[in-house]
N, C-alpha and C positions, 0 to 999 in steps of 0.2 A: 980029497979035495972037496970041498963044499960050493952045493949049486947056488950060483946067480941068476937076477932076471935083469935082465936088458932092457933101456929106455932110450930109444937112440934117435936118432933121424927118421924114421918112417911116421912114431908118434908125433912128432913135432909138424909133421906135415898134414896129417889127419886133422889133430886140429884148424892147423892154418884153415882147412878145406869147411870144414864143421863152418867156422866163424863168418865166410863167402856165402854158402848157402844160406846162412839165418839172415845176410843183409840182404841177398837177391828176394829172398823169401819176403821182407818184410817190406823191399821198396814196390815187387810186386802185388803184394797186399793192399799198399799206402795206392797204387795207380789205378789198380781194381776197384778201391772205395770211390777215388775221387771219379774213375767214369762210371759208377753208376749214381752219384753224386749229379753228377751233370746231364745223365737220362733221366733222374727221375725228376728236375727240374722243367728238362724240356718236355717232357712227355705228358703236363699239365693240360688240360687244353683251354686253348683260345675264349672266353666268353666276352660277351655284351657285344654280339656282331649284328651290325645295324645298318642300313643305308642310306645315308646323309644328303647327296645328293644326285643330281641327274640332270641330264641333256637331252638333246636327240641324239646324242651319237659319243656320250660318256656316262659313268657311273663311277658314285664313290663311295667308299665304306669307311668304317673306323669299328676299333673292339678297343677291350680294357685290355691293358699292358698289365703282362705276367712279371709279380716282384722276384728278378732274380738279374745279376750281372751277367753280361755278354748274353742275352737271347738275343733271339730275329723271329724273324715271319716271313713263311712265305707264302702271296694270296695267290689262287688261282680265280680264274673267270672260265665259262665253257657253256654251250649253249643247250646242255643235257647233263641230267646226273651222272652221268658218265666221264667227265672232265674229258672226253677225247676235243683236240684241237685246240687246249686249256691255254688262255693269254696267263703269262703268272708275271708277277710284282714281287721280289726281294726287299725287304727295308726294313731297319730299324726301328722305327715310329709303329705307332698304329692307326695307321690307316693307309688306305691305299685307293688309287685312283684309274681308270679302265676305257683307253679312249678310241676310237673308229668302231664305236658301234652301228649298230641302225638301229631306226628309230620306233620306237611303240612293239618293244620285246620283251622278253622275259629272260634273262641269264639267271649261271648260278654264280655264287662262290664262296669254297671256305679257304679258311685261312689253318695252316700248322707255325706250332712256334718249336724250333730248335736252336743249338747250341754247338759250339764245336768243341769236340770232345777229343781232346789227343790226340790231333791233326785230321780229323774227319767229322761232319755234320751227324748230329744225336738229334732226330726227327721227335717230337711227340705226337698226339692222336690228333689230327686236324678235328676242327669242329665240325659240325652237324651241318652240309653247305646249308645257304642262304638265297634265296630267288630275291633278285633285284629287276631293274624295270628299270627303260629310257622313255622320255617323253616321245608322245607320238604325235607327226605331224598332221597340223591342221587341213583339215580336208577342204574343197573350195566346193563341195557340194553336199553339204550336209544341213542346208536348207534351213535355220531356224526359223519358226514359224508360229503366229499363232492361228489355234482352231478350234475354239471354245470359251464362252463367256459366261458370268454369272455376273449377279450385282453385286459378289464381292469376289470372284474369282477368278482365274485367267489359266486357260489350259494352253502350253506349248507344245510344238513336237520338232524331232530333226530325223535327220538321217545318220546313218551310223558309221562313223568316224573310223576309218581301218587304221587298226593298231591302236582301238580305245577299248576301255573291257570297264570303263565309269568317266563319270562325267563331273564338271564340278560348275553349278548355276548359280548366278548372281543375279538380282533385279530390285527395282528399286522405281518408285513416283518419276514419268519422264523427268527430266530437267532439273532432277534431284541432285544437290550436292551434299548430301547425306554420305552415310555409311548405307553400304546396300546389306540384302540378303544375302546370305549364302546358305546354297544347299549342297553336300555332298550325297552324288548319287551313283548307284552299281550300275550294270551294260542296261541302259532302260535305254528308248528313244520317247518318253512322253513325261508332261511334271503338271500338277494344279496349283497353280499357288492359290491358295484362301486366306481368308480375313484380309482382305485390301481393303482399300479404303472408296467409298461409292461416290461413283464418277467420276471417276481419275483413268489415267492414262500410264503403263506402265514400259519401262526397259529391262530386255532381256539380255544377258550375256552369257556365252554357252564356252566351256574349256573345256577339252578330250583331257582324258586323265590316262594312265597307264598304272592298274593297281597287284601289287606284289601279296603274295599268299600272307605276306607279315604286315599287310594293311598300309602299307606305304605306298604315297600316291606320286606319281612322276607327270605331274599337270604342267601345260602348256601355258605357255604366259600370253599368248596373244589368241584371241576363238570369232566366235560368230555373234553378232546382236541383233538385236529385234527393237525398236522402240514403237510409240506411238500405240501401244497394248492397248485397247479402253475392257472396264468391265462393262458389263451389259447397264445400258440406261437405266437409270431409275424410274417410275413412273412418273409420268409428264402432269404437270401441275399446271392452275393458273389458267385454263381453257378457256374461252371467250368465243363467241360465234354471233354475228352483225352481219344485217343490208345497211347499207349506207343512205338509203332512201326506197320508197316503194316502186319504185319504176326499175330496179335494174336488175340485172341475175346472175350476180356476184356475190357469194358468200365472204365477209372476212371472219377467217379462223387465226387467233395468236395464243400465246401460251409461254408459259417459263422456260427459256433453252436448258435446255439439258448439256453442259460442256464438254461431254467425252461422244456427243449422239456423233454421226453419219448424216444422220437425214430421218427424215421423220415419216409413219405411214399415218392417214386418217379415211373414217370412215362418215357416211351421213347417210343418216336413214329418214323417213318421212312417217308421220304421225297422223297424216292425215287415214281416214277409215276404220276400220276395225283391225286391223294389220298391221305392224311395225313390217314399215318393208326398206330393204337396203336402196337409197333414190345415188346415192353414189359411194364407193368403197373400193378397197385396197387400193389407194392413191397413192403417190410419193411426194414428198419433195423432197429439196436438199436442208440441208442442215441451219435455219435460222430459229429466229420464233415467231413464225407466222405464216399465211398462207392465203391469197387469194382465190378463192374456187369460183371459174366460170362456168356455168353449163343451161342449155335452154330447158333444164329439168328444173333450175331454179328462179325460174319466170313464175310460175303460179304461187299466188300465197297460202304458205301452209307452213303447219309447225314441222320442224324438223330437229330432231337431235345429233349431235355429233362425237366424237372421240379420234385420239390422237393416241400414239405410242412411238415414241424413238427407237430407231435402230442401230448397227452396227455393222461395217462391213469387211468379214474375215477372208482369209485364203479359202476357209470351208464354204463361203456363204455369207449370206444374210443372217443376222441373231436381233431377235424385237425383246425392245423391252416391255414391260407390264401396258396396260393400254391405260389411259386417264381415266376419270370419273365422266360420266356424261353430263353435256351442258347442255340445253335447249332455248328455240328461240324460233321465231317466225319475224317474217315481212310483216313490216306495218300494212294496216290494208289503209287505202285509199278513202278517201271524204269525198264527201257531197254537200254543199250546205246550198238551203234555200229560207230564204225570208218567210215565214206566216205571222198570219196576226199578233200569234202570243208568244213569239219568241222568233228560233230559226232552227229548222230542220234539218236535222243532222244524219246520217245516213252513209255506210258505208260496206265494202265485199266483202264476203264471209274469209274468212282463213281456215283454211281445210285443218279439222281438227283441233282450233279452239272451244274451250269448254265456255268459255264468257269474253268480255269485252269491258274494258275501264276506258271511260270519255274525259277528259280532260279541257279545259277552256283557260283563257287568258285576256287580257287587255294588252298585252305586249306579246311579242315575236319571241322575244328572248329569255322570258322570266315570268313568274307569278302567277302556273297552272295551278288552275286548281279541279278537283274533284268535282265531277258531275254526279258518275252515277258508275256503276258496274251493273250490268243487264245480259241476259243468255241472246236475245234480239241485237239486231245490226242496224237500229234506229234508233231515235229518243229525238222528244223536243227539247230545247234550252228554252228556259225563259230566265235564267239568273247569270248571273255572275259572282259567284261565291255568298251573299244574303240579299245584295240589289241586283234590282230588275233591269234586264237589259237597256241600254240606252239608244235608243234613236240617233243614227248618225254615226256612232262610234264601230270600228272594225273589233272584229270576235276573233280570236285563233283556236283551232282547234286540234287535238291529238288524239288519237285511239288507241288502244291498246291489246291487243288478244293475249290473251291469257291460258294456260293448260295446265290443270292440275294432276301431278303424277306423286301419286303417293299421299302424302301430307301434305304434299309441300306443290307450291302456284310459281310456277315458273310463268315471267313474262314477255312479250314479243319487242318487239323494236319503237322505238320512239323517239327517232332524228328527225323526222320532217313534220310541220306543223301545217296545215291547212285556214284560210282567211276570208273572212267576207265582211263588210260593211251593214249591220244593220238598222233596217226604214222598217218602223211602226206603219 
């Protein structure tokens, strides 16, 4: 009998089983691709993470959205690298927002973007966190103030702001409707502004800032101001110093107001002797342009010189400006006239510290002196009036002059009041 081989039902089944494994084998291949298809999507990380904006008591971020269908993000906040007690935000969008903070702090936060993966979330590597910053409330004593002046500069200072770590300073010509300065500044409490402009008055305005390790600043919209800043007076111009007539002991000193001064200080010194000596100093007045000075020091006639300087008046003090140029001048002195044969006698009291004397004559009160004579002596006869000879009958007016030369230059005394007499041959 000759052997057969057998193909029966068992092989038939073997296969069927063969043909199961290569499908299960291949759908689990196909499910294997696509989740790690969808890890390695989400597992990009998050870039371009920045903080937008701020509160005292919010913060909010935004990052570049990762090109892929069905991601998310999820941000956290926390008030340590440590995420312990982390507020977290869910959302589709990028960006996310973080509210009931307090105010003038520093949080962190990053964001992870994932994917749901075959019914469970595929995390990728969160970003590198991010320190954010809420605005910090404005303090009610942090003083703006100014304490320093130049003639073109102005120094301020405050006090320090809790929950400020920089500051952001505006200022600008008082009553300016300009565009102002701005300075951004780190944890200082002091600032100069220079190159102003001389004799002006300036405004300050001070904002607490709250700044993030990534240079973002979470500044206060409302702060503290200063106005009414002056820089330091310019030197005072235009000086003048007059008696009003020889009998009285009132100086007038006037001069060009200075618009940003306080008030002004001046000095007078007396020329009479071998000694400049101070006859009165560091006076004050207020702030005009000009100044009557009484004193029974200035009853004697004598030359005297004077100066002025403007001041300033700070939280720190008193600040002067430059002192003026000196102006000089003296009391007219007094006349004597008497009638002699060949004219009239003219005669008058020395003034402490004139170098000479200028005589002066007229036929009118009002008008049409003329030159006598300039003489070191405090007498002279007249016998003229300008090339004729004096007239019998007719009144003479007369004026004197003292005179002091400093330096080059002849400075002269006063010459308001005129002196009269009638002369008889």
């Amino acid at each position: 009998m000759a052997n057969h081989t057998f193909i029966g039902k068992e092989d038939d089944w073997m296969g069927e089983a063969w043909k199961h494994i290569r499908a299960y084998l291949l759908a689990a291949a196909f499910l294997l691709m696509l989740g790690i298809g969808a890890k390695a999507e989400a597992a990009q990380p998050v870039q371009g993470l920045g903080q937008t904006e701020s509160g005292t008591d919010y913060v909010k971020v935004k990052w570049d959205a990762l090109i892929a269908d069905g991601v998310y993000y999820k941000a956290e906040l926390a008030g340590d690298m440590g995420f312990s007690s982390a507020k977290t935000e869910e959302t589709s969008v990028c960006s996310a927002a973080f509210n009931n903070l307090s105010p003038g702090k520093t949080y962190y936060v990053r964001v992870t973007a994932y994917k749901n993966g075959n019914g469970s979330n595929v995390f990728g590597v969160s970003i590198k966190p991010l320190s954010v910053v809420t605005v910090p409330e404005v303090s009610s004593t942090q003083n703006l103030r100014q304490t320093a002046a130049t003639s073109t500069g102005i120094t301020v200072k405050w006090n320090k702001n809790p929950g400020a770590n920089a500051y952001r300073l505006e200022y600008c010509r008082s009553g300016s409707s300009g565009s102002r300065n701005v300075v951004r500044l780190e944890d200082v409490r002091t600032y100069t502004a220079t190159n102003l402009g001389r004799d002006e008055e300036y405004e300050f305005h001070l904002y607490p800032e709250r700044k993030s390790a990534s240079g973002y600043r979470a500044s206060a919209a409302e702060g503290h101001s200063v106005s009414g800043c002056p820089v330091l007076p310019g030197k005072v111009e235009g000086l003048t110093a007059s008696f009003s007539s020889p009998s009285v002991k009132t100086l007038d000193l006037s001069w060009d107001r200075r618009s940003n001064a306080d008030g002004y200080q001046y000095e007078i010194y007396t020329l009479a002797g071998k000694d400049v000596k101070k006859l009165l100093g560091s006076k004050k007045c207020e702030n005009d342009s000009g100044v009557d000075v009484s004193s029974n020091k200035l009853v004697k006639p004598q030359f005297l010189k004077a100066r002025v300087r403007a001041y300033v008046v700070l939280g720190s003090g008193t600040k002067y400006g430059a002192w003026s140029g000196w102006t000089y001048t003296s009391k007219q002195p007094e006349i004597k006239i008497a009638n002699v044969r060949s004219g009239q006698r003219i005669s008058w009291k020395k003034v402490g510290g004139a170098d000479s004397y200028t005589l002066y004559v007229s036929s009118k009160r009002e008008n049409g002196y003329k030159k006598v004579k300039t003489l070191s002596k405090n007498s002279v006869t007249v016998k003229k009036y300008g090339r004729s000879a004096l007239k019998s009958g007719k009144t003479y007016y007369y004026i004197a002059v003292a005179n002091k030369k400093i330096g080059r230059k002849t400075f002269k005394g006063c010459k308001t009041h005129c002196y009269s007499r009638a002369y008889y041959n």
